[in-house]
C-alpha positions in Angstrom: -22.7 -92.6 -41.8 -24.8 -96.0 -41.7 -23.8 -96.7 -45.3 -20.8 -98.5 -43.9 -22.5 -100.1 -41.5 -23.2 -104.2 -42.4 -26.3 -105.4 -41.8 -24.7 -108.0 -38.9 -23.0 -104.4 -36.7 -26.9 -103.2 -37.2 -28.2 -106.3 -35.7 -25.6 -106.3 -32.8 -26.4 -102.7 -32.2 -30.1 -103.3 -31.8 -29.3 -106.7 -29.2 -27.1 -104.4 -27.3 -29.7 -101.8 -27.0 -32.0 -104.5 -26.0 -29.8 -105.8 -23.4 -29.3 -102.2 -22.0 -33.1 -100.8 -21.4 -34.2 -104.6 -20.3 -32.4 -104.4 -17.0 -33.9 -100.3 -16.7 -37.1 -101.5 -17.8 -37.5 -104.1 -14.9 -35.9 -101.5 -12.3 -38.3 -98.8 -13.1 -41.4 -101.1 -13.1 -40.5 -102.4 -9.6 -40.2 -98.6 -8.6 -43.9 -98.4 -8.8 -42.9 -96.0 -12.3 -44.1 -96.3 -16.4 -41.4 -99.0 -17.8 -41.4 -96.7 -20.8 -39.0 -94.7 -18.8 -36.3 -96.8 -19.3 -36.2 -96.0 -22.9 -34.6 -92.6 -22.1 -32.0 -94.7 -21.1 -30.7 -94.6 -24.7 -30.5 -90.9 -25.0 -26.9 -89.3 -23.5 -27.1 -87.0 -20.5 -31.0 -88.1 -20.0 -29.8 -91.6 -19.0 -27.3 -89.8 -16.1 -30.3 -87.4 -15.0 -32.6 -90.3 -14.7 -30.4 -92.2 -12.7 -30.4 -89.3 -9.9 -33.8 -89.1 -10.4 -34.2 -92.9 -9.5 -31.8 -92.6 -6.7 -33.4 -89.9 -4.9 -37.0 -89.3 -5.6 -39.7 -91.4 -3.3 -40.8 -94.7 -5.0 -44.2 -95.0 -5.9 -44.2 -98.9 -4.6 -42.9 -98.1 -1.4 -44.4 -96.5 1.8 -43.6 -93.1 2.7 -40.5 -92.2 4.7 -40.6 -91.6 8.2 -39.3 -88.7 9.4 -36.2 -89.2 10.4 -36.2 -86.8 13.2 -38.6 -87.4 15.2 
């Protein structure tokens, strides 16, 4: 499958994955998480789950929620 593949697509594959788990990277580490996380970024169907699991789960970095009904 890569024997097509030139060694200038190669190199614009790797910059592109660079430029897609940098952004994660930063986002994760801010979160209080393991920046290491953002390299599941990469995999298919991971990256989605991880997203809801960054959206919803309580951050490290910040203070616990209040509860909201008191």
């Amino acid at each position: 499958m890569m024997g097509n593949m030139g060694s200038s697509s190669i190199l614009m594959m790797l910059i592109m994955m660079v430029i897609g788990v940098v952004p994660f990277w930063k986002l994760w580490s801010r979160t209080g998480h393991s920046g290491w996380i953002a390299l599941l970024m990469l995999v298919p169907i991971v990256n989605l789950i991880m997203l809801y699991v960054l959206a919803f789960k309580d951050w490290p970095a910040m203070p616990p929620r209040q509860n909201e009904a008191e």
